[in-house]
C-alpha positions in Angstrom: 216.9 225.9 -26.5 213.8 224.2 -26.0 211.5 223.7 -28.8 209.7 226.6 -30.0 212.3 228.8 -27.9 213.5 232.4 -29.9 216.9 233.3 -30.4 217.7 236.6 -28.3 218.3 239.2 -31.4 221.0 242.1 -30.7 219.9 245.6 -30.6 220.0 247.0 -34.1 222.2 249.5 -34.9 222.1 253.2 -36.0 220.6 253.5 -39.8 222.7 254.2 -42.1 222.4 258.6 -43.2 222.3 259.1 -46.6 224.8 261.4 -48.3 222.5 264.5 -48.8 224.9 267.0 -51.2 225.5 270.5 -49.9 226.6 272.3 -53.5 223.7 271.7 -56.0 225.9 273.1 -58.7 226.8 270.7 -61.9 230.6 271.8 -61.4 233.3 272.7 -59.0 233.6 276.5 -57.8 236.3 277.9 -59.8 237.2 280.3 -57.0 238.0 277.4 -54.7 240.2 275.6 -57.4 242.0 279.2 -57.9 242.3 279.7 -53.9 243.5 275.5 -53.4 246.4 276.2 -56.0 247.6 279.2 -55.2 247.8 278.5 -51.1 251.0 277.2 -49.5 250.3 276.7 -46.1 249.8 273.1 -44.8 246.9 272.7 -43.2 244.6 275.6 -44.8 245.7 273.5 -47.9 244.5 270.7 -46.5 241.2 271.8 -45.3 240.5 273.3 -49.1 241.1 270.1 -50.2 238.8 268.3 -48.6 236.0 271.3 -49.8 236.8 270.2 -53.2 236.9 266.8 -52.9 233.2 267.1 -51.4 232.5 269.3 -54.1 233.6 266.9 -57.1 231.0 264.3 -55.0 228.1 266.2 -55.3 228.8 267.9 -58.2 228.6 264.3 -59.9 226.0 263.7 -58.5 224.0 266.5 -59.3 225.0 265.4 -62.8 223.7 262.0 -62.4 220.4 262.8 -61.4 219.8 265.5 -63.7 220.5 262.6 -66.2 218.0 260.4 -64.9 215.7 262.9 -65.2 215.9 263.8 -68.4 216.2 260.2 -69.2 212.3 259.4 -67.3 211.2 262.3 -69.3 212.4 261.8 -72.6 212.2 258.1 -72.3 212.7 255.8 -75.8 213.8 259.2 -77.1 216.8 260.0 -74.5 220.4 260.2 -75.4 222.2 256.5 -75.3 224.1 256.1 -71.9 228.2 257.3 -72.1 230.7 254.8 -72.8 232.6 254.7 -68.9 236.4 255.1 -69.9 237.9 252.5 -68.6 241.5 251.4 -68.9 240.4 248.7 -71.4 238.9 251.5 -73.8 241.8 253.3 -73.2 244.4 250.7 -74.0 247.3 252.3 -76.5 247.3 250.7 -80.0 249.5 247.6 -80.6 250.3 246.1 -83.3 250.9 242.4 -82.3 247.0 242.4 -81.4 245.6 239.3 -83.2 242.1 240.9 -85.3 241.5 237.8 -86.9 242.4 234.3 -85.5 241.9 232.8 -89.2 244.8 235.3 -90.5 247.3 233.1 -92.7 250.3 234.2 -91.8 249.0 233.4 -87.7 248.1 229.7 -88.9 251.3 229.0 -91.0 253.3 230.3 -88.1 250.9 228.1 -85.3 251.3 225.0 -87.9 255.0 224.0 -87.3 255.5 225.7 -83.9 256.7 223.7 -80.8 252.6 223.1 -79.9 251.4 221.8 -83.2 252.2 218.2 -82.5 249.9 218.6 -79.7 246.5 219.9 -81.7 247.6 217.7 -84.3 247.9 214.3 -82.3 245.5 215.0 -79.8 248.2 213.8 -77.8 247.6 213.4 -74.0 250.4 215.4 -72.0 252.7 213.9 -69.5 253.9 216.6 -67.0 256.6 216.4 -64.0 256.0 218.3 -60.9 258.8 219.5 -59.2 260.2 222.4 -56.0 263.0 224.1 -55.0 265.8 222.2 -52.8 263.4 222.6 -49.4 259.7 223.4 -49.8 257.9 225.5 -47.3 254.5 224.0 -46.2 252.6 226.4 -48.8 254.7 225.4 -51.7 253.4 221.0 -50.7 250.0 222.9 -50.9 250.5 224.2 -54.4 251.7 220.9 -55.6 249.1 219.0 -54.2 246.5 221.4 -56.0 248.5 221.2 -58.7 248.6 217.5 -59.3 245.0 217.7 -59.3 244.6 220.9 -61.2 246.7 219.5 -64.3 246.0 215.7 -65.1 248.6 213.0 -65.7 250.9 214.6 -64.0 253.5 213.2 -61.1 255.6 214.8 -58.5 259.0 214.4 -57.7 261.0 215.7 -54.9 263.9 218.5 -56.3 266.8 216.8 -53.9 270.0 218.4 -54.8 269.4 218.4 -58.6 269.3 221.3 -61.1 267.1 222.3 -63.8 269.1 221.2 -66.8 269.6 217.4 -65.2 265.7 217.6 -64.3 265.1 218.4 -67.5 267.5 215.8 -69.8 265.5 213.5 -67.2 262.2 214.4 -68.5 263.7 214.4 -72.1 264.8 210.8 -71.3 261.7 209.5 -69.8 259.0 211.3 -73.0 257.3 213.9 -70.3 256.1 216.9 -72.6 256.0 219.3 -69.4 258.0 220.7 -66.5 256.5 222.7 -64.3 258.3 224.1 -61.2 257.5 225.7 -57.8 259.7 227.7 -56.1 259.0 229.8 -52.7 259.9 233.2 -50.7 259.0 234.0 -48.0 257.2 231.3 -47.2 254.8 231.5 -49.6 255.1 230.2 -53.7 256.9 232.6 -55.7 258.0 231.3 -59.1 255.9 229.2 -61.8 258.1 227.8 -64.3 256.7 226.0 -67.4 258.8 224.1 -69.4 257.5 222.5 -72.4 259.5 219.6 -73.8 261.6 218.3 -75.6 261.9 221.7 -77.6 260.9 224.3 -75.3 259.5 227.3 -74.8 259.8 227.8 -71.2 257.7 230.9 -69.4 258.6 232.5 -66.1 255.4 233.3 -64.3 255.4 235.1 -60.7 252.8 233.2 -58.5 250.3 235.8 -56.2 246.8 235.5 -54.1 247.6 231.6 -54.0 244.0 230.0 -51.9 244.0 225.6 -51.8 240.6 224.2 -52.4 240.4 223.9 -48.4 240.4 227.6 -48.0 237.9 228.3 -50.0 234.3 229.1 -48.5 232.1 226.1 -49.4 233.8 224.4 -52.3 232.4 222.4 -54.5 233.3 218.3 -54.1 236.1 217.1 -56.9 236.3 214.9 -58.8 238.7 213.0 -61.2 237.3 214.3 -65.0 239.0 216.4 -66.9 238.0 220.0 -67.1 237.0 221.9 -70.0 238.8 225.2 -70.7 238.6 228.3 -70.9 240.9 231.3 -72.2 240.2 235.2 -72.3 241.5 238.2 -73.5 244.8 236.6 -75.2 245.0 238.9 -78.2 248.7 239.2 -78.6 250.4 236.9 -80.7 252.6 236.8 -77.2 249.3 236.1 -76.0 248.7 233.1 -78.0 252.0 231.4 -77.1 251.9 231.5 -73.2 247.5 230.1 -74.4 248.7 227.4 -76.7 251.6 226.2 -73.6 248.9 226.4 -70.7 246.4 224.8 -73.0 249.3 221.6 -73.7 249.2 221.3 -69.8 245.4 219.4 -70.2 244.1 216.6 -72.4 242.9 217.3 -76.1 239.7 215.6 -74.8 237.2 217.2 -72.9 235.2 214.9 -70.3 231.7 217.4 -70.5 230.2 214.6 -67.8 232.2 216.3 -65.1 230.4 219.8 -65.4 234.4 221.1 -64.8 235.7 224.0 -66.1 239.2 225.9 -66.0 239.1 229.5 -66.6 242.4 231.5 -67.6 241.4 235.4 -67.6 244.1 238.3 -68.5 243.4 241.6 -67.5 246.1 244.1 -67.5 248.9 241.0 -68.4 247.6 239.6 -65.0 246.3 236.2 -65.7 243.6 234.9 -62.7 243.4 230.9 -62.7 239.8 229.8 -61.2 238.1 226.3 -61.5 234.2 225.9 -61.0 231.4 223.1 -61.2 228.5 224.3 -62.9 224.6 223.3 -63.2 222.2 223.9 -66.1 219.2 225.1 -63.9 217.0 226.0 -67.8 218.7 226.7 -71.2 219.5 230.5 -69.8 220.3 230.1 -66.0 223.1 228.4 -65.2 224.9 227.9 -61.2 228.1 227.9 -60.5 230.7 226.7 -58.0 234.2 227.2 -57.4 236.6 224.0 -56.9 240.1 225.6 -56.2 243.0 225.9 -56.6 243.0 230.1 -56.9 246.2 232.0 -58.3 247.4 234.6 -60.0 249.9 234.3 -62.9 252.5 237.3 -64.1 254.2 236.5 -66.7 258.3 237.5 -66.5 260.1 236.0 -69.4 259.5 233.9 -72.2 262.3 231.3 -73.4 263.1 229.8 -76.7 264.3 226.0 -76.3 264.5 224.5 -72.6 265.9 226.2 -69.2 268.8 228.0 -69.6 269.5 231.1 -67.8 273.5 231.5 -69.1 273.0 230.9 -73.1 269.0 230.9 -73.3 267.3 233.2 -76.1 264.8 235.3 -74.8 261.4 235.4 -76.8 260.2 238.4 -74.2 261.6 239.6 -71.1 259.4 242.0 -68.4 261.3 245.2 -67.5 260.8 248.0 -65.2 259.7 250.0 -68.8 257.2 247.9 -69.0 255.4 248.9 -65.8 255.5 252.5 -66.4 252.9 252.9 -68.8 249.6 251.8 -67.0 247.8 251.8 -70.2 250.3 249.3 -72.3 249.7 245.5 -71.6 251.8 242.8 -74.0 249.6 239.6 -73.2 
């Protein structure tokens, strides 16, 4: 285009109708409800309940605006907003749930566990990176994230070895980390975190996996390390698979970076982002996101190293454990 010259724009398309409710009743016609449940033929069933589901809508909504209403009118004096019930306010009671993180019996326990010599040392982690016997092309693609993602660490092809000789190796050679990849489908599967010499090792299933080059407009890397962060781990299971992720990164912090990893449960589904963030004033603040991306499940929790034939189980996932949508264990 010559200088000056317009982009040719498109024609715009049709605006956008507003849903304008036909019931301007508060609740749903009892008559209908009556007539839906007591029909049995197919599609008059299936007309009625589309009635009622267009009822419910503006029925709610009718409610909503009689709300705000009453809320313009009544203003500093109107009734405080309801609490939405969500599936976090409606979590069943559990006992393991940590109140206080000061409670004595928690820090005698934490004192003498297989992390303590970490927080106590400050000591700076030394991890091993391994796959299964052939990687697919996404599973190289993890690793590579990963041995950016988690510092000091070093790759080493799988070859024809198993876990326990991997692991003896590791022992021999002072790493205090395994971490393993394994694929299916093409895709990486499997995320298992061994810490050494004494164990625990956690069993995580790996989901929604995205490399920093698939990302829209990541932010440039670089070699600090990243501060951390860890929410909603309120079991004392909880604290165990935090303490092992947080023994994957230096004691030290390197705050010149502007770096952080974020580890967020929700619903025992544990979403890994990283992000570069910018102190615009004292209460804005920009962020952007580095990569990698992943979701972590936890399946099973180990006492001492790998061992699928004689290992202890700490905590095992099964299929009661996914019944109850309102039950979470992390």
């Amino acid at each position: 285009m010559g200088k000056g010259a317009r982009s040719k724009r498109g024609p715009r398309g049709p605006a956008k109708k507003q849903h304008a409710p036909r019931h301007r009743a508060a609740e749903v016609d009892p008559a209908l409800v009556e007539l839906y449940r007591s029909t049995r033929q197919p599609v008059k069933k299936s007309q009625l309940f589309e009635q009622l589901r267009e009822q419910k809508k503006d029925a709610k909504r009718v409610r909503r605006e009689a709300r705000e209403r009453e809320r313009k009118q009544l203003k500093e004096n109107a009734p405080a907003k309801a609490i939405p019930k969500t599936k976090e306010r409606l979590r069943r009671p559990d006992v393991t749930i940590v109140e206080e993180k000061d409670d004595a019996e928690i820090v005698r326990d934490e004192a003498d566990d297989e992390f303590a010599a970490y927080y106590k040392e400050a000591r700076k982690p030394s991890i091993l990176i391994t796959t299964g016997e052939h990687p697919c092309f996404r599973t190289k693609q993890f690793v590579k994230e990963a041995l950016w993602l988690f510092p000091n660490s070093t790759y080493r092809p799988r070859k024809d070895y198993t876990l326990k000789e991997i692991t003896q190796f590791c022992i021999n050679r002072e790493f205090t980390d395994l971490v393993v990849i394994t694929d299916r489908l093409k895709e990486p599967y499997n995320l298992i975190i061994s810490h050494l010499p004494e164990g625990p090792t956690a069993t995580f299933r790996l989901s929604n996996f995205m490399a920093h080059a698939q990302l829209k407009d990541p932010a440039p890397r670089t070699e600090h390390y990243p501060e951390l962060i860890f929410k909603n781990f309120d079991t004392r299971l909880g604290r165990r698979i935090h303490r092992m992720l947080e023994c994957l990164f230096p004691a030290t912090r390197d705050y010149a970076g502007r770096a952080v990893a974020t580890f967020h449960n929700q619903r025992d589904y544990i979403f890994m982002r990283t992000h570069r963030y910018i102190f615009d004033s004292l209460e804005a603040v920009r962020i952007q996101e580095m990569g990698p991306r992943f979701t972590m499940r936890l399946l099973s929790l180990q006492l001492g190293t790998f061992d699928t034939q004689f290992g202890e189980y700490e905590w095992f996932r099964k299929k009661e454990h996914d019944s109850d949508k309102l039950e979470w264990y992390i």
